[in-house]
Structure formats: C-alpha cells, structure tokens
C-alpha positions in Angstrom: 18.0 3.4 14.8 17.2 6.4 16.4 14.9 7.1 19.4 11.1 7.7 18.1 8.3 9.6 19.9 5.0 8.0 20.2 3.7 11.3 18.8 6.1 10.9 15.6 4.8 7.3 15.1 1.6 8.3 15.1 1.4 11.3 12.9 3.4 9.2 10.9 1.3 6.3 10.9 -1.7 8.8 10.1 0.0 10.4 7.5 0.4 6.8 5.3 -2.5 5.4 6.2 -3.5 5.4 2.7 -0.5 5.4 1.0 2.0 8.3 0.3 5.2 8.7 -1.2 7.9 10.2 0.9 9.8 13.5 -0.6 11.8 14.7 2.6 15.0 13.1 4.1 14.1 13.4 7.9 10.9 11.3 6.9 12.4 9.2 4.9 14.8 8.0 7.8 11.9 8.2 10.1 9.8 5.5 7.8 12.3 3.8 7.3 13.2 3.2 11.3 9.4 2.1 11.5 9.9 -0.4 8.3 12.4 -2.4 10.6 10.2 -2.3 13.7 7.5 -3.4 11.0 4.9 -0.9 11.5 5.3 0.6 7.6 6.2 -1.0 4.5 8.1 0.7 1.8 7.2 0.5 -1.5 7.9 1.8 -4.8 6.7 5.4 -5.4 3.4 6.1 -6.6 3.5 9.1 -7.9 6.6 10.1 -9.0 7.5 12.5 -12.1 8.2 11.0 -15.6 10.9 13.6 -15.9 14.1 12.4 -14.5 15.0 16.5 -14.1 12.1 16.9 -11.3 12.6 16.3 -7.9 12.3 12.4 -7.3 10.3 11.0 -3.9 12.6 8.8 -1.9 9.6 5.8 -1.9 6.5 4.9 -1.0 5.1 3.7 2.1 1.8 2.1 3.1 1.0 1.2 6.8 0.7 -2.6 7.6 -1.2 -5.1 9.7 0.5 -4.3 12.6 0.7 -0.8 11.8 -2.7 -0.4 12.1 -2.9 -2.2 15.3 -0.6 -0.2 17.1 -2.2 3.0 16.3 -6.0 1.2 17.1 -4.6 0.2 20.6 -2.9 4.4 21.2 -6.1 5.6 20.0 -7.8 3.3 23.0 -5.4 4.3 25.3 -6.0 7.8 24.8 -9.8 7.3 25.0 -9.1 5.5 28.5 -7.1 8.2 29.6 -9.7 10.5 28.9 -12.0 8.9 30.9 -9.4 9.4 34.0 -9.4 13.0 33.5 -11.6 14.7 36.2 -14.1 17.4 35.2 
C-alpha cells in the first residue's frame, strides 16, 4: 500500500459519499488502499454501459461506517484548528 495524504482521503471520501463508480486507474488504486484500511467499500458498478465496446468503470464504491467517522472527526479538527487561528 502506498503512502496516502489526509487531503487524498478526504476528497476521496467526499467524492463517494453517495456512491460513485470509479473510471480512472490512479483512483481505482487509491480506493482500493482505503478498502483495506476499511474506510470505502467496493462494490459492483452502478452505472456502467450495456455495450461491452464502451469504456467499462473499474467498480463502485460507497463510503462506510467508519468512513464517515473519520471524515466527521477531520472536519472537527479543522473547525478546532480554526478556532486557534488568531485574527
């Protein structure tokens, strides 16, 4: 597993907060590093062509539980860390 950012595991996080399916290779690696810490889970695609000829998605992805958690507890810490900024 590669080294993550806590800036790439937010956007990320943001990105499937809903649900997405995943079309590019660097993200697909990158959600799938954050399936094994268990922040993500992959799924199958949701919307993916009927024609086998177009361009296929690589998977779903859906945050989890915990996914959600992680980013609720960043969001705090940025809001504390806010606080600590003088005017």
């Amino acid at each position: 597993m590669r080294r993550i950012t806590g800036e790439e595991i937010v956007g990320a996080l943001l990105d499937v907060k809903q649900g997405a399916d995943v079309w590019g290779r660097a993200d697909a690696i990158l959600y799938r590093d954050l399936a094994k810490l268990g922040l993500v889970e992959i799924t199958e695609a949701m919307n993916a062509p009927k024609d086998g000829a177009k361009k296929q998605p690589y998977f779903g992805c859906i945050i989890t539980p915990a996914g959600r958690a992680a980013l609720d507890s960043f969001k705090a810490w940025i809001r504390a860390k806010a606080k600590e900024v003088p005017v």
